[in-house]
MARVO-357235 format. One record per residue (C-alpha): x, y, z; chain. Coordinates in steps of 0.05 Angstrom, whole numbers. Each point is the difference from the previous one (the first is absolute). Layout:
residues N
<atom east="X" north="Y" up="Z" kette="A"/>
...
END
This chain:
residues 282
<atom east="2492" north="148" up="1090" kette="A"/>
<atom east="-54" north="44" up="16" kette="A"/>
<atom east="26" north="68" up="-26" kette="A"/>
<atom east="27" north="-37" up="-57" kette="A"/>
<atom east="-79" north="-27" up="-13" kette="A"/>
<atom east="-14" north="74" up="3" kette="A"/>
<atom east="41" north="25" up="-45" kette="A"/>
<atom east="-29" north="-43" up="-48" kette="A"/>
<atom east="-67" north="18" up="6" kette="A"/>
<atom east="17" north="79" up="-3" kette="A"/>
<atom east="43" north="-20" up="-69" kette="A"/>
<atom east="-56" north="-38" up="-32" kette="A"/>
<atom east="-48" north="55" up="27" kette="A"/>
<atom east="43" north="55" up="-36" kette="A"/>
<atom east="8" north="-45" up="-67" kette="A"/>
<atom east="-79" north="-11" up="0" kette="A"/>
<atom east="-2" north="75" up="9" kette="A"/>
<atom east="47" north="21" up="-53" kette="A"/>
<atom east="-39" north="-52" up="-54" kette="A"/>
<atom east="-53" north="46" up="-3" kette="A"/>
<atom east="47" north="55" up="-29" kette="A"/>
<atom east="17" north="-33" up="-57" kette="A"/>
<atom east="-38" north="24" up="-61" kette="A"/>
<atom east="-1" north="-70" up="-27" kette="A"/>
<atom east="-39" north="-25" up="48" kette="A"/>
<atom east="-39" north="50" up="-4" kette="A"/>
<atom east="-70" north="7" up="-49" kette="A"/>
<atom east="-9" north="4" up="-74" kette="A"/>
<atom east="-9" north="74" up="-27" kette="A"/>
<atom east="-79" north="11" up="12" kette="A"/>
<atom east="-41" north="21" up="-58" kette="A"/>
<atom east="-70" north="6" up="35" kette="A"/>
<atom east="-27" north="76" up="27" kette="A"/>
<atom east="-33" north="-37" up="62" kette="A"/>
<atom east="86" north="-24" up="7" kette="A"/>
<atom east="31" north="66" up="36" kette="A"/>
<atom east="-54" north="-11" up="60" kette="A"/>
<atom east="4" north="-76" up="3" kette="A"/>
<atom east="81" north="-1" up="-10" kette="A"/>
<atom east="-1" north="61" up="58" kette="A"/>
<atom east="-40" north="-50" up="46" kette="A"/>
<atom east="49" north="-62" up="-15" kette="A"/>
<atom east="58" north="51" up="21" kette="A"/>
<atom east="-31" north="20" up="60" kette="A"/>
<atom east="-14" north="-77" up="20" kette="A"/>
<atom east="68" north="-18" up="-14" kette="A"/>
<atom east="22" north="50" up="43" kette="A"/>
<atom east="-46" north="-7" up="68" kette="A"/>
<atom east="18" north="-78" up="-13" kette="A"/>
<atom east="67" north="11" up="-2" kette="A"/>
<atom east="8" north="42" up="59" kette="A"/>
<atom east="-39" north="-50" up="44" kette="A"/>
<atom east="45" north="-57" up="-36" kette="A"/>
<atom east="65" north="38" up="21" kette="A"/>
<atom east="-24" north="25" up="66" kette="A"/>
<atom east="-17" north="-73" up="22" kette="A"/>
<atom east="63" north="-37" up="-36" kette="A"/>
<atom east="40" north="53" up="42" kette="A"/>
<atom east="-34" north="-4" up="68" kette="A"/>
<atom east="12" north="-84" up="-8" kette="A"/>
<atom east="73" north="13" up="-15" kette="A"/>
<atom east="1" north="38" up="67" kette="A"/>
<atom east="-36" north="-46" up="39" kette="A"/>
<atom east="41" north="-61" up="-23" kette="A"/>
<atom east="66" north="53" up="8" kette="A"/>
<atom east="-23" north="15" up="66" kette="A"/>
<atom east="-31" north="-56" up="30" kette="A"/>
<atom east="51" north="-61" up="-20" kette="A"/>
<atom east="32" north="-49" up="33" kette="A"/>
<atom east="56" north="24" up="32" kette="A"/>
<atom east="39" north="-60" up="23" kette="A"/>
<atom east="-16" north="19" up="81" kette="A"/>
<atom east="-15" north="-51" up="48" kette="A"/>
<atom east="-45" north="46" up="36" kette="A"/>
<atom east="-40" north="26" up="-57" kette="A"/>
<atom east="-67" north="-23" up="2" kette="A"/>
<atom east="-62" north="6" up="-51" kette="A"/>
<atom east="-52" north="46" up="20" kette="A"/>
<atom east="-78" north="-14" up="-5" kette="A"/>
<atom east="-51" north="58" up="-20" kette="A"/>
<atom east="-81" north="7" up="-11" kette="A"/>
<atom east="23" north="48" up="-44" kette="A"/>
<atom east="-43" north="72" up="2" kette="A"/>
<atom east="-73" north="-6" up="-24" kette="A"/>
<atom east="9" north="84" up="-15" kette="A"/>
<atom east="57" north="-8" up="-44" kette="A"/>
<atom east="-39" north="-57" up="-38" kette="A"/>
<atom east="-58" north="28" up="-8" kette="A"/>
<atom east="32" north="79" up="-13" kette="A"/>
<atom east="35" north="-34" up="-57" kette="A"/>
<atom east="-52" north="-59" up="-33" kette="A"/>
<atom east="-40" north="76" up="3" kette="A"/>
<atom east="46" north="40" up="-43" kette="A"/>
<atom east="14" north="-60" up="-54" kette="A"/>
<atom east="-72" north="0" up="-10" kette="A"/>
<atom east="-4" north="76" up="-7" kette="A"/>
<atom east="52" north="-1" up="-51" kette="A"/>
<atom east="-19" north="-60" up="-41" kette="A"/>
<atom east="-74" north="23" up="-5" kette="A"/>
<atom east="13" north="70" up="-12" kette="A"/>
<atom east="52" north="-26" up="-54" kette="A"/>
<atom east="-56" north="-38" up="-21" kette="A"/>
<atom east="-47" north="53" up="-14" kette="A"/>
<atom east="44" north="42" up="-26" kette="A"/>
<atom east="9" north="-47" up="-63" kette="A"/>
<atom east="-86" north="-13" up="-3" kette="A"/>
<atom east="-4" north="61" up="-47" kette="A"/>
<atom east="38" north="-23" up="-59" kette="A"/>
<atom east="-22" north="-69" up="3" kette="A"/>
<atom east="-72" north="16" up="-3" kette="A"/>
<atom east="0" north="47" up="-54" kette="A"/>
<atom east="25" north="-49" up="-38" kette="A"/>
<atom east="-47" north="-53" up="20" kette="A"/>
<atom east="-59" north="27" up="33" kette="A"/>
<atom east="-12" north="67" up="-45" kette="A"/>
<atom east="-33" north="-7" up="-70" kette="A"/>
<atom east="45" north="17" up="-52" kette="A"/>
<atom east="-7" north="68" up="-35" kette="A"/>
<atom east="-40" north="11" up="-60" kette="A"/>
<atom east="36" north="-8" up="-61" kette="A"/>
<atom east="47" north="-61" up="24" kette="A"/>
<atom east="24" north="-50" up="-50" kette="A"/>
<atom east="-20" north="-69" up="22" kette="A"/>
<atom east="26" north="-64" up="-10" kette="A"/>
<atom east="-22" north="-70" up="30" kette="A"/>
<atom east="47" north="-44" up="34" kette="A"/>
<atom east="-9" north="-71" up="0" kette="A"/>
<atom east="46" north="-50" up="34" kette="A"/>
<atom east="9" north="-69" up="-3" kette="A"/>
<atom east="50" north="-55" up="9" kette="A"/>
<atom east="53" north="20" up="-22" kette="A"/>
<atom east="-10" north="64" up="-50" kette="A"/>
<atom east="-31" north="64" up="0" kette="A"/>
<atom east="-54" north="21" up="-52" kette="A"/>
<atom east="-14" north="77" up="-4" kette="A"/>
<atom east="-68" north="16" up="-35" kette="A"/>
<atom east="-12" north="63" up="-41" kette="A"/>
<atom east="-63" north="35" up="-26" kette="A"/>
<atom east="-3" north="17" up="-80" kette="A"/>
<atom east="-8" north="71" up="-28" kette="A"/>
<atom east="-66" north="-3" up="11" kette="A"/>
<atom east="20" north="2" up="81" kette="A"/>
<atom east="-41" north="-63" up="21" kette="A"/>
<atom east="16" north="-64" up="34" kette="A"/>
<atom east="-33" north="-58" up="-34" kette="A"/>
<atom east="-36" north="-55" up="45" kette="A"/>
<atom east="46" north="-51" up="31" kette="A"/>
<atom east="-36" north="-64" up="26" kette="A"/>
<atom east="40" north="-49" up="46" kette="A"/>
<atom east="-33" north="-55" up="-39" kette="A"/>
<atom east="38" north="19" up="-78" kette="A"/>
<atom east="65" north="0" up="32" kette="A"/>
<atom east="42" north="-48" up="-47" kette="A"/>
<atom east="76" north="9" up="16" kette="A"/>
<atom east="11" north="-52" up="-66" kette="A"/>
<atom east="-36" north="48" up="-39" kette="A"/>
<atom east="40" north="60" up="39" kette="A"/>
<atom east="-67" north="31" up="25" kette="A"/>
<atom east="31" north="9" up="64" kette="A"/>
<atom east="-44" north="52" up="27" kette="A"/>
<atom east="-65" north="-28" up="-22" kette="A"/>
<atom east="-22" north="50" up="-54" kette="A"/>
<atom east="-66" north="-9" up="-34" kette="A"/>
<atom east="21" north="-2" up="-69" kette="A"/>
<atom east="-83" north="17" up="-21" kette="A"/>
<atom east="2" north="66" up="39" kette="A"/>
<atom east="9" north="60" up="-50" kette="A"/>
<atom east="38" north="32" up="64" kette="A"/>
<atom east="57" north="-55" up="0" kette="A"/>
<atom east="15" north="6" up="-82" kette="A"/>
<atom east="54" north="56" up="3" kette="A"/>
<atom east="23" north="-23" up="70" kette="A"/>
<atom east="69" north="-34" up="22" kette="A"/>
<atom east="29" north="-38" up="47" kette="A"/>
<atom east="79" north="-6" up="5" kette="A"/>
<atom east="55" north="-23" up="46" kette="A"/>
<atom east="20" north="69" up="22" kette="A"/>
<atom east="-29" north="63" up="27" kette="A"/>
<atom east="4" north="69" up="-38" kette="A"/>
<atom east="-21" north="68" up="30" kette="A"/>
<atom east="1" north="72" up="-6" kette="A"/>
<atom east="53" north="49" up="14" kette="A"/>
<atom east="-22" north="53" up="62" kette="A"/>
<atom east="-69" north="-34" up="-7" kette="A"/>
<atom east="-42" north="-26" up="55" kette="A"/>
<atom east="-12" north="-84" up="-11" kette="A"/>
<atom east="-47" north="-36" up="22" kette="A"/>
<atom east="14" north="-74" up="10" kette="A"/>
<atom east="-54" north="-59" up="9" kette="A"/>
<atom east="39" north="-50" up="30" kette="A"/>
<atom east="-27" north="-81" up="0" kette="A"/>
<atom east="22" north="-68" up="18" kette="A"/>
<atom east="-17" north="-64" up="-45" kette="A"/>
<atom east="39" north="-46" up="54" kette="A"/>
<atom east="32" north="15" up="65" kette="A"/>
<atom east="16" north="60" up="30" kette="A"/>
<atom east="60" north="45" up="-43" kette="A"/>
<atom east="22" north="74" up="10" kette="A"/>
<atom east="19" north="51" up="-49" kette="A"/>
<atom east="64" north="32" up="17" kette="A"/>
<atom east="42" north="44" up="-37" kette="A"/>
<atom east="52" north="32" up="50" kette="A"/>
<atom east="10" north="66" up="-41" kette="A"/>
<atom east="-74" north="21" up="17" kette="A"/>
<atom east="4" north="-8" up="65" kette="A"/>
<atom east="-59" north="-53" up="4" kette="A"/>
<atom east="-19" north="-67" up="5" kette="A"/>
<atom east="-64" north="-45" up="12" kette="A"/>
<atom east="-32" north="-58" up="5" kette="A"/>
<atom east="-56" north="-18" up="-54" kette="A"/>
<atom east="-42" north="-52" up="38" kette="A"/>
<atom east="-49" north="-56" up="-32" kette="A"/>
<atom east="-72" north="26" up="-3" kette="A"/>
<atom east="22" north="73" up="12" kette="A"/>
<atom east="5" north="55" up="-50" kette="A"/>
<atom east="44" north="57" up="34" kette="A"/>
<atom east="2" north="67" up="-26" kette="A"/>
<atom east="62" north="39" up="8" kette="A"/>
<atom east="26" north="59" up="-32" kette="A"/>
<atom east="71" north="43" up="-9" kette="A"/>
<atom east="30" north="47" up="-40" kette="A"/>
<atom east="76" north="-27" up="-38" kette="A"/>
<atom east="42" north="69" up="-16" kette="A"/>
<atom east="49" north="-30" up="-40" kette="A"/>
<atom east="5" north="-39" up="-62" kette="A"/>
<atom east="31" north="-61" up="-2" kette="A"/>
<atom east="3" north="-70" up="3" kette="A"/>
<atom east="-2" north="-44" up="67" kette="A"/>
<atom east="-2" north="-68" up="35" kette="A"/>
<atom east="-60" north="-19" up="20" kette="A"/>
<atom east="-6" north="-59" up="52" kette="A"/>
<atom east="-40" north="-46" up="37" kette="A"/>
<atom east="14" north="15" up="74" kette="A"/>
<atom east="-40" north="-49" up="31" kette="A"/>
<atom east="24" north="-83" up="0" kette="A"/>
<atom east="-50" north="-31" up="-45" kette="A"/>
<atom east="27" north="-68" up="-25" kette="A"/>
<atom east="50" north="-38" up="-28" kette="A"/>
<atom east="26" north="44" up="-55" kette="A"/>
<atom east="-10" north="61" up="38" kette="A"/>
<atom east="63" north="33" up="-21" kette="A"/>
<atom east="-19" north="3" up="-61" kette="A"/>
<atom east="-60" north="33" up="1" kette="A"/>
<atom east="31" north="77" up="-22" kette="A"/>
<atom east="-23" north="44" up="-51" kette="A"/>
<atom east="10" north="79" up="-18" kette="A"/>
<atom east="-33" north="64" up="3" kette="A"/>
<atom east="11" north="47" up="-44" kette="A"/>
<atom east="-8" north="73" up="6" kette="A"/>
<atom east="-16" north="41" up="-72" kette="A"/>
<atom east="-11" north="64" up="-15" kette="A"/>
<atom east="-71" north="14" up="-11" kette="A"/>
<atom east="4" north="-1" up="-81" kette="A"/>
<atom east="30" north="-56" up="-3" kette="A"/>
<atom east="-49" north="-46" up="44" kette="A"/>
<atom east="-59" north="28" up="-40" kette="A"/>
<atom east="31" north="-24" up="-55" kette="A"/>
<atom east="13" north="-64" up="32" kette="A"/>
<atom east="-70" north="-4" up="25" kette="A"/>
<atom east="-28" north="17" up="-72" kette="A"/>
<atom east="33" north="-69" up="-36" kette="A"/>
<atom east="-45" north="-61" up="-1" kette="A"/>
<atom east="30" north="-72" up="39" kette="A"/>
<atom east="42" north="-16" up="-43" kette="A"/>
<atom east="42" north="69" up="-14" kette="A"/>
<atom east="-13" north="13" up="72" kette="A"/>
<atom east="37" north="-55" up="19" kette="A"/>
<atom east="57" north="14" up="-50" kette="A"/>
<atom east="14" north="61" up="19" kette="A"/>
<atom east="-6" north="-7" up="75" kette="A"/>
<atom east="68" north="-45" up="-18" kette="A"/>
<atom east="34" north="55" up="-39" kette="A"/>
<atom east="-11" north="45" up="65" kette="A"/>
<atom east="20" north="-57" up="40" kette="A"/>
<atom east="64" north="5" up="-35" kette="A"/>
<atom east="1" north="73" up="-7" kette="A"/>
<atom east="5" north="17" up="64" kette="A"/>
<atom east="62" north="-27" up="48" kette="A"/>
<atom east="-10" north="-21" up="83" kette="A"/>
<atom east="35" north="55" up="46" kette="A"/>
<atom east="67" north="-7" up="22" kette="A"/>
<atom east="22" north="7" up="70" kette="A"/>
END
């Protein structure tokens, strides 16, 4: 019984192994410039992961081939402390890995979310609530109006708050999905109405969490026009699921000309590009 046992274990090992070699498993085509690095740090995880996985799946196959029960009368089961150099030689060497792994992948997460974003970025606030997303956009004349907590009236669909007296907020708008430049750095103010909620769109390579009482700044650069899913990646209620929205990415003309219609159009035509655009298929 005991060689059959591992057998099995060195057959599910090699099946787990194989998984990770087929493309459809694998991740959506990236559209992001910080992508390459991150993408090159998932790979090399997978692979340090998956050599420890197999090494240790392979060595317990051997011990339970080795070590079974072979039917003898005489054979008896053998105690051991074990080796307090082996134990420590090895809890040594996992750490070295994982940490250095870890600092390897510091760089590209904190110049996404620890660097200011370069002059010239288009911005767009993010506002999440239970359970939709509301994307606010400065006019032409590049302002954000005022938002106060206290004027937010979802029956009146002022989701965000914005003081309709302040000259700032007259040529703003605030939809249900996000549009950004082409090969443009972004700049994204992300907020939380609620409960804690995460932006993630799996083509960019990025997700994170927008937190109550926090504004987080975070900033990339999309290198590929398009339309995308956009999701909430963090469990925030009932009707989580359906808390989903889309990014689009435009060429630069056509988001100033976006940006230049009043609500109204704005909104219009945000739904014509909606429809424009088709999701990726893979």
């Amino acid at each position: 019984m005991g060689r059959v046992l591992a057998v099995i274990i060195w057959i599910i090992t090699l099946l787990s192994v194989l998984l990770f070699f087929n493309k459809k498993w694998w991740l959506p085509e990236a559209i992001s410039d910080h992508a390459p690095a991150l993408d090159r740090q998932f790979l090399i995880t997978i692979l340090v992961v998956g050599i420890s996985f197999a090494a240790a799946q392979i060595a317990l196959g051997y011990a339970v081939w080795k070590f079974r029960d072979t039917g003898k009368a005489g054979d008896r089961a053998v105690y051991t402390h074990g080796s307090n150099r082996l134990e420590v030689l090895w809890t040594v060497i996992t750490a070295f890995v994982f940490i250095a792994l870890g600092v390897m992948g510091q760089s590209v997460w904190a110049a996404l979310r620890l660097h200011d974003a370069p002059p010239g970025s288009y911005t767009v606030e993010v506002v999440a609530q239970q359970f939709q997303w509301n994307f606010h956009y400065a006019g032409a004349d590049g302002k954000f109006g005022r938002t106060d907590p206290s004027l937010i009236d979802d029956g009146s669909l002022n989701f965000i708050g914005l003081d309709a007296e302040d000259a700032a907020s007259r040529d703003d708008a605030v939809t249900a999905a996000l549009a950004i430049p082409v090969n443009r750095p972004v700049e994204l103010r992300l907020r939380s109405k609620d409960v804690i909620h995460n932006f993630w769109v799996p083509q960019l390579r990025f997700k994170q969490d927008l937190v109550p009482g926090m504004e987080i700044k975070v900033n990339f650069t999309a290198n590929k026009v398009g339309k995308y899913e956009l999701a909430c990646a963090e469990l925030c209620g009932q009707l989580h699921f359906k808390m989903k929205s889309y990014m689009l990415v435009l060429p630069e003309d056509e988001l100033t000309a976006l940006q230049a219609l009043p609500q109204e159009q704005f909104q219009a035509r945000m739904g014509e590009l909606l429809n424009k655009y088709q999701l990726p298929q893979y």
